[in-house]
N, CA, C and O atoms as a GROMACS GRO file, in nm:
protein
  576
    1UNK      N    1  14.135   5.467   7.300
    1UNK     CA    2  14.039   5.519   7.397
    1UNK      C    3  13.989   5.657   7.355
    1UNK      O    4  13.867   5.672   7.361
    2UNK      N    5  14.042   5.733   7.325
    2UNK     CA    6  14.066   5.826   7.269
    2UNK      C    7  13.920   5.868   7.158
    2UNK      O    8  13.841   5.961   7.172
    3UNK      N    9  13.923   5.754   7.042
    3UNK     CA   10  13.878   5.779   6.970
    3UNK      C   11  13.692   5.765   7.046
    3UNK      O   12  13.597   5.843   7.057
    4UNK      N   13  13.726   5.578   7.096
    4UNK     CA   14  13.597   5.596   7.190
    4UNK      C   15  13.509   5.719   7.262
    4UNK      O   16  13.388   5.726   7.241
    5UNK      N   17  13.551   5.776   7.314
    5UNK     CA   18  13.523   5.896   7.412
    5UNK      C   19  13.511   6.004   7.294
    5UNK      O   20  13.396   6.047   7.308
    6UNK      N   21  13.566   6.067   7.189
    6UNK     CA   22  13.511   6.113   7.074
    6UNK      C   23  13.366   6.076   7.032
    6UNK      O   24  13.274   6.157   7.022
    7UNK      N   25  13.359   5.924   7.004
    7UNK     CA   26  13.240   5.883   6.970
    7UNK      C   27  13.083   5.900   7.056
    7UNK      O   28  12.965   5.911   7.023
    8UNK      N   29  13.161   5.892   7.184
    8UNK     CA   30  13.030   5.880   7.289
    8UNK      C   31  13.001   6.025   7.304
    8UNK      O   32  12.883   6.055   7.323
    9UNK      N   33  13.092   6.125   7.297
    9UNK     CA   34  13.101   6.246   7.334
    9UNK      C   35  12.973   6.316   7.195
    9UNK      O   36  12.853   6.340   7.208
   10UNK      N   37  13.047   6.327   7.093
   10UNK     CA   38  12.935   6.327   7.003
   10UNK      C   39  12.823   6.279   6.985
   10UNK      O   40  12.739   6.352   6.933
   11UNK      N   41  12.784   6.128   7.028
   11UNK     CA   42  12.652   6.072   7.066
   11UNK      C   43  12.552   6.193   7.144
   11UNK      O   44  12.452   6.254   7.103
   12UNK      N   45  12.640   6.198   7.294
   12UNK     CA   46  12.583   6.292   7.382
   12UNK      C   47  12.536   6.444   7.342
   12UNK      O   48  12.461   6.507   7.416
   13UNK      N   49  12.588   6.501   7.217
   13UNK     CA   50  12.531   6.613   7.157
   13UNK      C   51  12.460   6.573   7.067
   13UNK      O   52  12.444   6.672   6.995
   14UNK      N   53  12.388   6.463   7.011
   14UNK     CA   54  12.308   6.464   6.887
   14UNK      C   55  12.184   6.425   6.991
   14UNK      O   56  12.064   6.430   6.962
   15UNK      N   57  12.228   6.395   7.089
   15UNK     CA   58  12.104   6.326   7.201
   15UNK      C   59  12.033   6.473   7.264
   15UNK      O   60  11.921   6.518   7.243
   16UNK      N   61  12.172   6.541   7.367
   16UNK     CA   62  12.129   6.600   7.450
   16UNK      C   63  12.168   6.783   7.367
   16UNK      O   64  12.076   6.856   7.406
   17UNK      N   65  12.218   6.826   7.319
   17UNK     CA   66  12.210   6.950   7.203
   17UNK      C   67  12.255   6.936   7.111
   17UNK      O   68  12.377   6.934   7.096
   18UNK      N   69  12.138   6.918   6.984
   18UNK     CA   70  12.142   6.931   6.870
   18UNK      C   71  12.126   7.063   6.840
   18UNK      O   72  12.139   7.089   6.721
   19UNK      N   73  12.107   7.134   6.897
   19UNK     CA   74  12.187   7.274   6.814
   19UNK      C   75  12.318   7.279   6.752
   19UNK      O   76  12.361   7.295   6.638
   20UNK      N   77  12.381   7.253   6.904
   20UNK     CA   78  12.544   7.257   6.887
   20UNK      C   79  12.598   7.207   6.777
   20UNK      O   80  12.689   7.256   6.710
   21UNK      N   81  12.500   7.038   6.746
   21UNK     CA   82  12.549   6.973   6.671
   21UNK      C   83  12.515   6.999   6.525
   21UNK      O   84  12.574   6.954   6.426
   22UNK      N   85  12.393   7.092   6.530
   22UNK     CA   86  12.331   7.160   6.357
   22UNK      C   87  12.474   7.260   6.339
   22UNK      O   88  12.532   7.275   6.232
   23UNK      N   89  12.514   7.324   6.476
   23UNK     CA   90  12.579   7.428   6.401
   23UNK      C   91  12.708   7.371   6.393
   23UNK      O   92  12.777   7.423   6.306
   24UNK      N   93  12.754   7.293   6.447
   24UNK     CA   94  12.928   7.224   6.410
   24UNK      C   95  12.908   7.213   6.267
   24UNK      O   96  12.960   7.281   6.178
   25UNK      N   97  12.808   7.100   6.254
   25UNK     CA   98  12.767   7.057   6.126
   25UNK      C   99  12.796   7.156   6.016
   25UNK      O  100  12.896   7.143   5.946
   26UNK      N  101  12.707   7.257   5.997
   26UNK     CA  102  12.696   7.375   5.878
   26UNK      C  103  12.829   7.424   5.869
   26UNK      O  104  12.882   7.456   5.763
   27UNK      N  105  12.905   7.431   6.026
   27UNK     CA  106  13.074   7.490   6.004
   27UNK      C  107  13.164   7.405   5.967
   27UNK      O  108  13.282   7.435   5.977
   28UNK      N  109  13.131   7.302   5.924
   28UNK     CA  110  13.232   7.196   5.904
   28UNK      C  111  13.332   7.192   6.022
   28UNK      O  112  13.449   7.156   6.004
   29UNK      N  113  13.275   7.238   6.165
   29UNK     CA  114  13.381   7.198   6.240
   29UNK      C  115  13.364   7.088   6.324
   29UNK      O  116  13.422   7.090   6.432
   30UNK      N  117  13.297   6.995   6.294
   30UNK     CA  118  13.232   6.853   6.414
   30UNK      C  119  13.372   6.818   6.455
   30UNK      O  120  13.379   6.821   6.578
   31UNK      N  121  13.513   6.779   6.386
   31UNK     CA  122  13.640   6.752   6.417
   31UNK      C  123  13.721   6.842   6.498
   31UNK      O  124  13.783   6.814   6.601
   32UNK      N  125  13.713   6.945   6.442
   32UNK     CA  126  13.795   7.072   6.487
   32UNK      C  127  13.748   7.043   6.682
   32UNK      O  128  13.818   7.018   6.780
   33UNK      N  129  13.594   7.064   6.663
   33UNK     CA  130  13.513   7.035   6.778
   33UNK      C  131  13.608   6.940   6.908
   33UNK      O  132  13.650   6.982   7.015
   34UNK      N  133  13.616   6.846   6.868
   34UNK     CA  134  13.598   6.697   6.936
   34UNK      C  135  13.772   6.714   6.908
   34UNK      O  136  13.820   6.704   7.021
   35UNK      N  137  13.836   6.725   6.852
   35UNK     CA  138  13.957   6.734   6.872
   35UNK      C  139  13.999   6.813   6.979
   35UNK      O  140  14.070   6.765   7.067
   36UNK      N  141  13.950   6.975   6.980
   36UNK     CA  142  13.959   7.056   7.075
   36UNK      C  143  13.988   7.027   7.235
   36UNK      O  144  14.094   7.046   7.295
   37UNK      N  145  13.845   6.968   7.295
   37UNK     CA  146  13.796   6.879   7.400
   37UNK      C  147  13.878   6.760   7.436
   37UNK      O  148  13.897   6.712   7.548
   38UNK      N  149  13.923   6.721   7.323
   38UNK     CA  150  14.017   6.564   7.376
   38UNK      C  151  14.186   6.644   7.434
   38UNK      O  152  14.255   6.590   7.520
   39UNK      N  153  14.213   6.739   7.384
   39UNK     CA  154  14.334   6.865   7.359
   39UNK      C  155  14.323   6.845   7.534
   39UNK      O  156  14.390   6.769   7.605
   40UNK      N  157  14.230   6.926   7.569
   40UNK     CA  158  14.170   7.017   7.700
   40UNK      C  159  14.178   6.884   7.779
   40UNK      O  160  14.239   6.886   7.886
   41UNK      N  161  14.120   6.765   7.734
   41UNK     CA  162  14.081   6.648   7.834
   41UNK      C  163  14.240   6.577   7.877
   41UNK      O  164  14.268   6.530   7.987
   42UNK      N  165  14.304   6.582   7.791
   42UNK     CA  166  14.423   6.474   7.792
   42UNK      C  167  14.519   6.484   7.891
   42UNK      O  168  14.535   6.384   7.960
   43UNK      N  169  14.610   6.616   7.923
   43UNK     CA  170  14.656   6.602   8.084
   43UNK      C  171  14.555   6.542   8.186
   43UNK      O  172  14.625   6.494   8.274
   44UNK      N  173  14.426   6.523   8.216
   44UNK     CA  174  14.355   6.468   8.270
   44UNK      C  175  14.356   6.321   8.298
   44UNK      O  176  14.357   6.251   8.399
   45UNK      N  177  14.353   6.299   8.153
   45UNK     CA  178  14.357   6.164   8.108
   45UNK      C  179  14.458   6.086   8.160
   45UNK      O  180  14.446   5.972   8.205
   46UNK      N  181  14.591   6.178   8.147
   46UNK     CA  182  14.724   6.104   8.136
   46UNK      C  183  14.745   6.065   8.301
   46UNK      O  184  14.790   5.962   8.350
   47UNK      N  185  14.688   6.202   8.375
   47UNK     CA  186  14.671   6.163   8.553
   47UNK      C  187  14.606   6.092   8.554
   47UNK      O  188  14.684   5.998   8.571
   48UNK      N  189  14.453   6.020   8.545
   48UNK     CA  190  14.421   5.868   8.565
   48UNK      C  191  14.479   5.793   8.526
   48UNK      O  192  14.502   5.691   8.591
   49UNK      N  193  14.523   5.811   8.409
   49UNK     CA  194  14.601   5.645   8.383
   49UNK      C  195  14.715   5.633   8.456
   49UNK      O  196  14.758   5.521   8.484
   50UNK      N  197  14.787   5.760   8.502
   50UNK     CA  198  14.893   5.739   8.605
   50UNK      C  199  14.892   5.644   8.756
   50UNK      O  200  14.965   5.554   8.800
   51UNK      N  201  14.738   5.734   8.817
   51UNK     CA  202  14.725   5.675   8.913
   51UNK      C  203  14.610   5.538   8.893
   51UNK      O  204  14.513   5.516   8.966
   52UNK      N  205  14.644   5.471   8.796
   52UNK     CA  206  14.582   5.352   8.743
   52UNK      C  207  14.474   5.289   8.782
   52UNK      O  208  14.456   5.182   8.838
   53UNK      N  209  14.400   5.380   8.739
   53UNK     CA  210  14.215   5.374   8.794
   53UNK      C  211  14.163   5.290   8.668
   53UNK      O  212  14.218   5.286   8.558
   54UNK      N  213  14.062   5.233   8.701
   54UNK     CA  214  14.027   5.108   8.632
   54UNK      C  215  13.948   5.169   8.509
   54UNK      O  216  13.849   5.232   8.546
   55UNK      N  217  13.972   5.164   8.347
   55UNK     CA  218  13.950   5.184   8.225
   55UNK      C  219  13.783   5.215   8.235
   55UNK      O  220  13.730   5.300   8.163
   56UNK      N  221  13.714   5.140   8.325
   56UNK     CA  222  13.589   5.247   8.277
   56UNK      C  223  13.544   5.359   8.380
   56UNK      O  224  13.462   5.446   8.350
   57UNK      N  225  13.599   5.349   8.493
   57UNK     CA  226  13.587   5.493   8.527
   57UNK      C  227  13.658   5.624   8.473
   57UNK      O  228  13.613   5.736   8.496
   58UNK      N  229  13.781   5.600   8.394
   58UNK     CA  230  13.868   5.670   8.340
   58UNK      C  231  13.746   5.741   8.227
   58UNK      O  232  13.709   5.858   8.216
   59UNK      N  233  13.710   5.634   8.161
   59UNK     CA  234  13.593   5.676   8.065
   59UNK      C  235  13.464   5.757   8.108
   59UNK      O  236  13.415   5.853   8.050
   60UNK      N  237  13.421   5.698   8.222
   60UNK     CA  238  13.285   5.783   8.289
   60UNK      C  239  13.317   5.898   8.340
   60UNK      O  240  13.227   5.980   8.326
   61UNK      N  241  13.445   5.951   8.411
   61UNK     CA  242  13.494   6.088   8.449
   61UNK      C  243  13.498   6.129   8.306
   61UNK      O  244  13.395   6.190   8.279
   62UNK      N  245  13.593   6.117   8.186
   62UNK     CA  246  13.609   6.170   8.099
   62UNK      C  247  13.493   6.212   8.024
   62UNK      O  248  13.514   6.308   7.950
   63UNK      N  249  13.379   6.165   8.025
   63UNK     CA  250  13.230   6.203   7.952
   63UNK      C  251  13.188   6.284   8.086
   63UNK      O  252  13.068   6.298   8.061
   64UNK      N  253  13.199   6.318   8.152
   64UNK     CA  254  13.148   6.360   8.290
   64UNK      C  255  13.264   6.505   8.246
   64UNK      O  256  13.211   6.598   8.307
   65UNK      N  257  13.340   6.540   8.202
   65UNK     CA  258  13.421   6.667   8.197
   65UNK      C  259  13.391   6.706   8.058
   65UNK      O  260  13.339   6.811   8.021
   66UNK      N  261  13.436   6.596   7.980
   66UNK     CA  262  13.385   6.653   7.829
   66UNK      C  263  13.234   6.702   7.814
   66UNK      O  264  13.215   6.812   7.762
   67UNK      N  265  13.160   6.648   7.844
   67UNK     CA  266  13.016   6.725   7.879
   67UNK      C  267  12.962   6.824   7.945
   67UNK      O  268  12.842   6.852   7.942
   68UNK      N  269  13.073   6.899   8.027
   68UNK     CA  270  13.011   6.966   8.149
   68UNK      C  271  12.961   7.078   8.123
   68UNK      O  272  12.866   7.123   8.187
   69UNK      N  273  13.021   7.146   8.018
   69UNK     CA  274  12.991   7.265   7.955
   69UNK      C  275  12.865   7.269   7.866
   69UNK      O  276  12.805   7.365   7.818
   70UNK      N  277  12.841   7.131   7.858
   70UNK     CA  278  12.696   7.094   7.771
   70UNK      C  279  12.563   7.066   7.858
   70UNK      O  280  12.452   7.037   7.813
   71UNK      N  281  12.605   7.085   8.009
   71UNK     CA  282  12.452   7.089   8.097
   71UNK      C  283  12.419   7.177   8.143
   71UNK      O  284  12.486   7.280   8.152
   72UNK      N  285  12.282   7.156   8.194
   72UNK     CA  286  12.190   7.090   8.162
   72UNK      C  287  12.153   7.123   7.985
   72UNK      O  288  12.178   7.228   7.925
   73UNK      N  289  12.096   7.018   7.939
   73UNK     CA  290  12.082   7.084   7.809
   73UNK      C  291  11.952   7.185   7.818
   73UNK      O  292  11.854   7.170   7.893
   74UNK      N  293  11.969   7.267   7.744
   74UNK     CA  294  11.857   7.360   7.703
   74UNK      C  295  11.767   7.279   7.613
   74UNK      O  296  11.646   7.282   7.637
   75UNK      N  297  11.812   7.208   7.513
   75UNK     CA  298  11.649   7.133   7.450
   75UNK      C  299  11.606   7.066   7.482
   75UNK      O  300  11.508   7.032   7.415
   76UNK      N  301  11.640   6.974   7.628
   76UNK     CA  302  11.587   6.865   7.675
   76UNK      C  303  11.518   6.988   7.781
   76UNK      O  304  11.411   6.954   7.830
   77UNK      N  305  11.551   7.077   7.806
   77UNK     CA  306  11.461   7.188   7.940
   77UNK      C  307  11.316   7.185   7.829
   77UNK      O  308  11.210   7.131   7.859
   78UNK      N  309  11.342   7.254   7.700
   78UNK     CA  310  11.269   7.343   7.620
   78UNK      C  311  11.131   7.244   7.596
   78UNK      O  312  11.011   7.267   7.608
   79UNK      N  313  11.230   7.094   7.546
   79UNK     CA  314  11.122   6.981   7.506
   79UNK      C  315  11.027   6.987   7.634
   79UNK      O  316  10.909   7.022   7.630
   80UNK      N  317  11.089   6.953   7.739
   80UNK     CA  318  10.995   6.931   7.856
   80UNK      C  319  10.897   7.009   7.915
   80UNK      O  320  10.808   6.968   7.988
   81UNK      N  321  10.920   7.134   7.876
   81UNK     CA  322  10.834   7.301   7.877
   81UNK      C  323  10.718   7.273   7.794
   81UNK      O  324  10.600   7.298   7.821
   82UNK      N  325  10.778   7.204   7.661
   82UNK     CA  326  10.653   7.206   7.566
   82UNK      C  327  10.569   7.105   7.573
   82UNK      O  328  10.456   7.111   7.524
   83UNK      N  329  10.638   6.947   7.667
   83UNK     CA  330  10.536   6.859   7.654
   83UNK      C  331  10.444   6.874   7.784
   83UNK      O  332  10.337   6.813   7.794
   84UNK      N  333  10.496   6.964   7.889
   84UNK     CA  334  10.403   6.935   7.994
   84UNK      C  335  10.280   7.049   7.954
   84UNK      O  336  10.159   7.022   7.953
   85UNK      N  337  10.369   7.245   7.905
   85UNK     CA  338  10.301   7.333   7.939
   85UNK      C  339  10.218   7.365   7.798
   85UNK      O  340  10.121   7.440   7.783
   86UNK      N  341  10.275   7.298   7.717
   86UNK     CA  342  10.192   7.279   7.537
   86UNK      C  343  10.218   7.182   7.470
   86UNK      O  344  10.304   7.149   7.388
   87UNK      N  345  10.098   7.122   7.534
   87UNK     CA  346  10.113   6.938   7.479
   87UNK      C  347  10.020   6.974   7.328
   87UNK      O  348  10.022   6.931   7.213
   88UNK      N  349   9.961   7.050   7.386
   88UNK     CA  350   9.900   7.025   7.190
   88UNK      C  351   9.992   7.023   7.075
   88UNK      O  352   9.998   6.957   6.971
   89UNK      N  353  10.061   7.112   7.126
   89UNK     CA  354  10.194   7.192   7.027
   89UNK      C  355  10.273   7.097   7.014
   89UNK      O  356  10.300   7.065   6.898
   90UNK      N  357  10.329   7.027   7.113
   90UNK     CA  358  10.424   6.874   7.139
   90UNK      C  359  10.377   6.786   7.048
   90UNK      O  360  10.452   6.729   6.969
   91UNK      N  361  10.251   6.767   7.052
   91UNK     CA  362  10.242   6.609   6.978
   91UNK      C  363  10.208   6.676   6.900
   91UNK      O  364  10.281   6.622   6.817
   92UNK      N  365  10.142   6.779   6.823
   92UNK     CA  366  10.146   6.801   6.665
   92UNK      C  367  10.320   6.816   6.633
   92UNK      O  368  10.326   6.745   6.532
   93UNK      N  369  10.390   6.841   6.645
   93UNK     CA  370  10.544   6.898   6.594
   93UNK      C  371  10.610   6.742   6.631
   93UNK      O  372  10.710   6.715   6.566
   94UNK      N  373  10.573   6.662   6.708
   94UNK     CA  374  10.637   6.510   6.712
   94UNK      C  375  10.546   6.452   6.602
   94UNK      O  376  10.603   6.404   6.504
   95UNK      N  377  10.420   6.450   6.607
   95UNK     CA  378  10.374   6.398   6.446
   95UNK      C  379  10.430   6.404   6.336
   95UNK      O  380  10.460   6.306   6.268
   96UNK      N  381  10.451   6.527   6.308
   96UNK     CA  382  10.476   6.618   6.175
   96UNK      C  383  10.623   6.592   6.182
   96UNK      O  384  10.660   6.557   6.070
   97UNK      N  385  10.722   6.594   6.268
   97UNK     CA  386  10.847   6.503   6.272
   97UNK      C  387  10.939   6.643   6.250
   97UNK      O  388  11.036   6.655   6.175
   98UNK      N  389  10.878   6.750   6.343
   98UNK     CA  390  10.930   6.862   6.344
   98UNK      C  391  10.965   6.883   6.477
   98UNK      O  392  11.015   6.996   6.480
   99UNK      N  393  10.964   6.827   6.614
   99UNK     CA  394  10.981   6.818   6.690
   99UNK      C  395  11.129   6.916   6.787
   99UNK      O  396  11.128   7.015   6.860
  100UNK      N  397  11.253   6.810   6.730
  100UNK     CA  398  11.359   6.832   6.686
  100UNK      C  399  11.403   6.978   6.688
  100UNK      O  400  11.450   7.042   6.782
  101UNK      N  401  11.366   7.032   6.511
  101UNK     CA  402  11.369   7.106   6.423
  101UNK      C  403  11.305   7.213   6.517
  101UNK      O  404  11.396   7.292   6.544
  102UNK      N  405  11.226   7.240   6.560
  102UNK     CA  406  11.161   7.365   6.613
  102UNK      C  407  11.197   7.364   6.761
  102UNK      O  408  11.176   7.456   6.839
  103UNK      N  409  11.238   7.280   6.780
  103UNK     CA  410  11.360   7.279   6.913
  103UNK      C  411  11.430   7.356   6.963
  103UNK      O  412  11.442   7.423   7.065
  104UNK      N  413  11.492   7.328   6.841
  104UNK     CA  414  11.668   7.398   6.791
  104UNK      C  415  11.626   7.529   6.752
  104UNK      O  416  11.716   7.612   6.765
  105UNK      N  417  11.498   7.584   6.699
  105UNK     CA  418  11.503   7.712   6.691
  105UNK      C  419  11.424   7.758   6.794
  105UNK      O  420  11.411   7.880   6.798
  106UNK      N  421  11.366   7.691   6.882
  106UNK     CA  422  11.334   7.744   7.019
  106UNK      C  423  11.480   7.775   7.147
  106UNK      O  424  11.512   7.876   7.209
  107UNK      N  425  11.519   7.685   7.145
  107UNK     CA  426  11.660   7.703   7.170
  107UNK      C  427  11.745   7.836   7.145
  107UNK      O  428  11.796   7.911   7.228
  108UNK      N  429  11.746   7.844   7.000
  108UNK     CA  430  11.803   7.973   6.966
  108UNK      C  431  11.727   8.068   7.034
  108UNK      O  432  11.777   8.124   7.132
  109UNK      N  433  11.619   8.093   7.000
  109UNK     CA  434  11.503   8.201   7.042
  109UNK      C  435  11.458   8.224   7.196
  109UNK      O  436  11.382   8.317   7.226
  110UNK      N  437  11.512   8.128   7.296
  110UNK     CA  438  11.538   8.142   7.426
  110UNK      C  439  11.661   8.191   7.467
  110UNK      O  440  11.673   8.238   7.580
  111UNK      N  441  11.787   8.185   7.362
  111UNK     CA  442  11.948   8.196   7.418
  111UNK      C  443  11.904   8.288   7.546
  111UNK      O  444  11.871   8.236   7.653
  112UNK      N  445  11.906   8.458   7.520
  112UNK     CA  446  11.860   8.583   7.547
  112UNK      C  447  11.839   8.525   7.700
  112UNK      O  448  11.933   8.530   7.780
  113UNK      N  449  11.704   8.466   7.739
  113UNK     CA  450  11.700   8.448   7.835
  113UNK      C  451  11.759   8.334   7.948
  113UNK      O  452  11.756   8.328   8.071
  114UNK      N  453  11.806   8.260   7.857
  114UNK     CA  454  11.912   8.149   7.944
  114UNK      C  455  12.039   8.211   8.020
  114UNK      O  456  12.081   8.192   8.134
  115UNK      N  457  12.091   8.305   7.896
  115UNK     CA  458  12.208   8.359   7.930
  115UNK      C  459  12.191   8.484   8.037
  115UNK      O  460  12.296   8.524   8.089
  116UNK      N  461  12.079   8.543   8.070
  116UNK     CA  462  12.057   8.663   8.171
  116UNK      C  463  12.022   8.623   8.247
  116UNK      O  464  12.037   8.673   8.358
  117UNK      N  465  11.947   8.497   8.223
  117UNK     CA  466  11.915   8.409   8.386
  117UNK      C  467  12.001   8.332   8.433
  117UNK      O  468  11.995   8.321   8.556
  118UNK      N  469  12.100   8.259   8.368
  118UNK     CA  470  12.215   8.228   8.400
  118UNK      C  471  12.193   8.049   8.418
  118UNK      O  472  12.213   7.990   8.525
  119UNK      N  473  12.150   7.984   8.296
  119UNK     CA  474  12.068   7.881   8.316
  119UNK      C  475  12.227   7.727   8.382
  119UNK      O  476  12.342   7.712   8.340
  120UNK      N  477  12.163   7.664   8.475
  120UNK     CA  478  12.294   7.604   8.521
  120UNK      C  479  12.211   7.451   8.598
  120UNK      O  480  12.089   7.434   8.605
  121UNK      N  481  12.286   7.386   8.634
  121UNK     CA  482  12.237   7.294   8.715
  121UNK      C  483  12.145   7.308   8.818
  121UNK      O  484  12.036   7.260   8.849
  122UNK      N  485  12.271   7.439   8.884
  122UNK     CA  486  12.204   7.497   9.008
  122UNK      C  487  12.028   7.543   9.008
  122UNK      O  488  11.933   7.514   9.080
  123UNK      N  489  12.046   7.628   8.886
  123UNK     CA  490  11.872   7.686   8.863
  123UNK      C  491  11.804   7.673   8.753
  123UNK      O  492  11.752   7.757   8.681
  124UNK      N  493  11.812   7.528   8.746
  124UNK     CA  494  11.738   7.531   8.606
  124UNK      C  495  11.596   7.491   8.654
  124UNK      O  496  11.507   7.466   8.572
  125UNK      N  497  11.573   7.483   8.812
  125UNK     CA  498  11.439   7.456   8.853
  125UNK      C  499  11.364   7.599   8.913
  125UNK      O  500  11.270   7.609   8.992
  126UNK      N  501  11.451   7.713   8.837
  126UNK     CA  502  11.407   7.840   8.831
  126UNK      C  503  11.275   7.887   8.833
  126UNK      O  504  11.225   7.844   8.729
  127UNK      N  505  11.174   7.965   8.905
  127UNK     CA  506  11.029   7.979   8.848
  127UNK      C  507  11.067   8.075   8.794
  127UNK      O  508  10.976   8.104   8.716
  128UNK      N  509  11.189   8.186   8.778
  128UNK     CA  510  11.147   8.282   8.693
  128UNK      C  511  11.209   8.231   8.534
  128UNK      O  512  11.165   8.264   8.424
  129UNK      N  513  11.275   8.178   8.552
  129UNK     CA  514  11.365   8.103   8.420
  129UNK      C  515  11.242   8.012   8.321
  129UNK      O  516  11.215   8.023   8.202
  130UNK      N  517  11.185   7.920   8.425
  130UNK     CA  518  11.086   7.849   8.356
  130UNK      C  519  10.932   7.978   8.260
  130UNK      O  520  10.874   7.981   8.152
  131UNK      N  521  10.933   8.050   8.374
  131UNK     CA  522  10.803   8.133   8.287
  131UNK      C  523  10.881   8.202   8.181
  131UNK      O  524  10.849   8.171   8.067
  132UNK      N  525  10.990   8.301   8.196
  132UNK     CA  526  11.041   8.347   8.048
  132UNK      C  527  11.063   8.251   8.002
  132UNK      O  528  11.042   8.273   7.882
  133UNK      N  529  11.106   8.108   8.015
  133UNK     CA  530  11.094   8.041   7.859
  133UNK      C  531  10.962   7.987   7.819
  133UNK      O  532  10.922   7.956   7.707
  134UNK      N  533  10.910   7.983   7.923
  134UNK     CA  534  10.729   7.946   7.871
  134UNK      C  535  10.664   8.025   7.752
  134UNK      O  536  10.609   7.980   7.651
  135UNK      N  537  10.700   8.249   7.817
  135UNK     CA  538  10.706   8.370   7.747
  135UNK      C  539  10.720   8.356   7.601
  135UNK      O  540  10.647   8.376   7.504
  136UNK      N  541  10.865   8.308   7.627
  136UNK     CA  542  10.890   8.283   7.495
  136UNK      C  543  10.888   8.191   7.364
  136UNK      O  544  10.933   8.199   7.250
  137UNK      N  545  10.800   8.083   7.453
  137UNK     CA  546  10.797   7.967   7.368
  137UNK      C  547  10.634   7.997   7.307
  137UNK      O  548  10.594   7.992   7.191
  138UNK      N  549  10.563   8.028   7.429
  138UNK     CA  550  10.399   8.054   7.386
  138UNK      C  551  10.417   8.180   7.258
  138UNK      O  552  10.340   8.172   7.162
  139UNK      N  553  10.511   8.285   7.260
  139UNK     CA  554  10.532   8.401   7.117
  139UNK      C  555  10.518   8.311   7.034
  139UNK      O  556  10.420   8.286   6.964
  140UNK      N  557  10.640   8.246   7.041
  140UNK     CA  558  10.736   8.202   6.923
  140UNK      C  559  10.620   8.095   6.835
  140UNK      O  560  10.642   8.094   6.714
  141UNK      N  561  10.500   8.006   6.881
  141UNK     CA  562  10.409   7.931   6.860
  141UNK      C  563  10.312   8.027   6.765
  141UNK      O  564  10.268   8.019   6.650
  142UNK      N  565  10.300   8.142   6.900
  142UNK     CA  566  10.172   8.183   6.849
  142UNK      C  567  10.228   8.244   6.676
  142UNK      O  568  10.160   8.234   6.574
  143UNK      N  569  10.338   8.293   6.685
  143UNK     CA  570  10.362   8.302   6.507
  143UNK      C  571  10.433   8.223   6.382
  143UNK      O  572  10.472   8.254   6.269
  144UNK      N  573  10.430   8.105   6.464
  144UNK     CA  574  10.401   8.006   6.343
  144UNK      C  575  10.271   7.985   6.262
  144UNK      O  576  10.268   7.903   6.170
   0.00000   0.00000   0.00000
C-alpha cells in the first residue's frame, strides 16, 4: 500500500506542482521526498488499519494528508490567472509547449507574494492576492 500512495502522491505533484517536482528532481531528492511523507503518514496509517476502515478510504484520507501541504496549488492558481486575465499569453506559451515551463518560473517569481499574502484555501479567492499576482505576472511577460 505503501508503495501505491507513493505513486499517486507523486502523480499529484507532476499534475498539481511541478515546481516542487523540477526541484526534487535537480536535488536528486524525489525519494528522500516521498519517503519522508510516508515516515510522517504511517502512525496514521497504522490507526486506520487498527480501527479497520475499509482499504480505500484508508487510501483517500492518506492522499488527503500527504497533499495538504501541497494546496491549493500555486500553478494551477497562476495557469488560471493567465488563461482568463492573458489569454493571448496562454495560448501562445501552450502552443509553443512552454506553458508548463513558464509556469514554474511564474510560480517562483510570485513566491514573495504568496508567502506575505499568506496564500491558503481559505484566501486564495483573495482580490488583493489575485491582483499582485496579476502585478506580477503582467512584469514578468512584459520582459520576455
Amino acid at each position: 500500500m505503501e508503495q501505491s500512495l507513493k505513486e499517486r502522491l507523486w502523480a499529484y505533484i507532476i499534475e498539481n506542482n511541478p515546481d516542487l517536482m523540477f526541484s526534487l528532481q535537480e536535488e536528486y531528492s524525489v525519494q528522500q521526498y516521498l519517503d519522508q511523507k510516508m515516515d510522517t503518514l504511517r502512525p496514521q496509517l497504522l490507526q486506520w488499519q487498527k480501527e479497520q476502515l475499509p482499504l480505500y478510504i484508508i487510501k483517500e484520507q492518506a492522499i488527503r494528508e500527504l497533499t495538504s501541504d501541497l494546496r491549493p496549488s500555486r500553478f494551477h492558481y497562476i495557469r488560471d490567472i493567465l488563461e482568463t486575465e492573458f489569454t493571448t499569453d496562454f495560448l501562445r506559451l501552450k502552443e509553443a509547449g512552454a506553458l508548463t515551463y513558464e509556469g514554474v518560473n511564474l510560480v517562483e517569481a510570485c513566491k514573495e507574494a504568496f508567502e506575505a499574502i499568506g496564500f491558503s484555501e481559505e484566501n486564495k479567492e483573495s482580490r488583493r492576492l489575485r491582483y499582485a499576482v496579476m502585478g506580477i505576472i503582467a512584469q514578468y511577460l512584459e520582459n520576455r
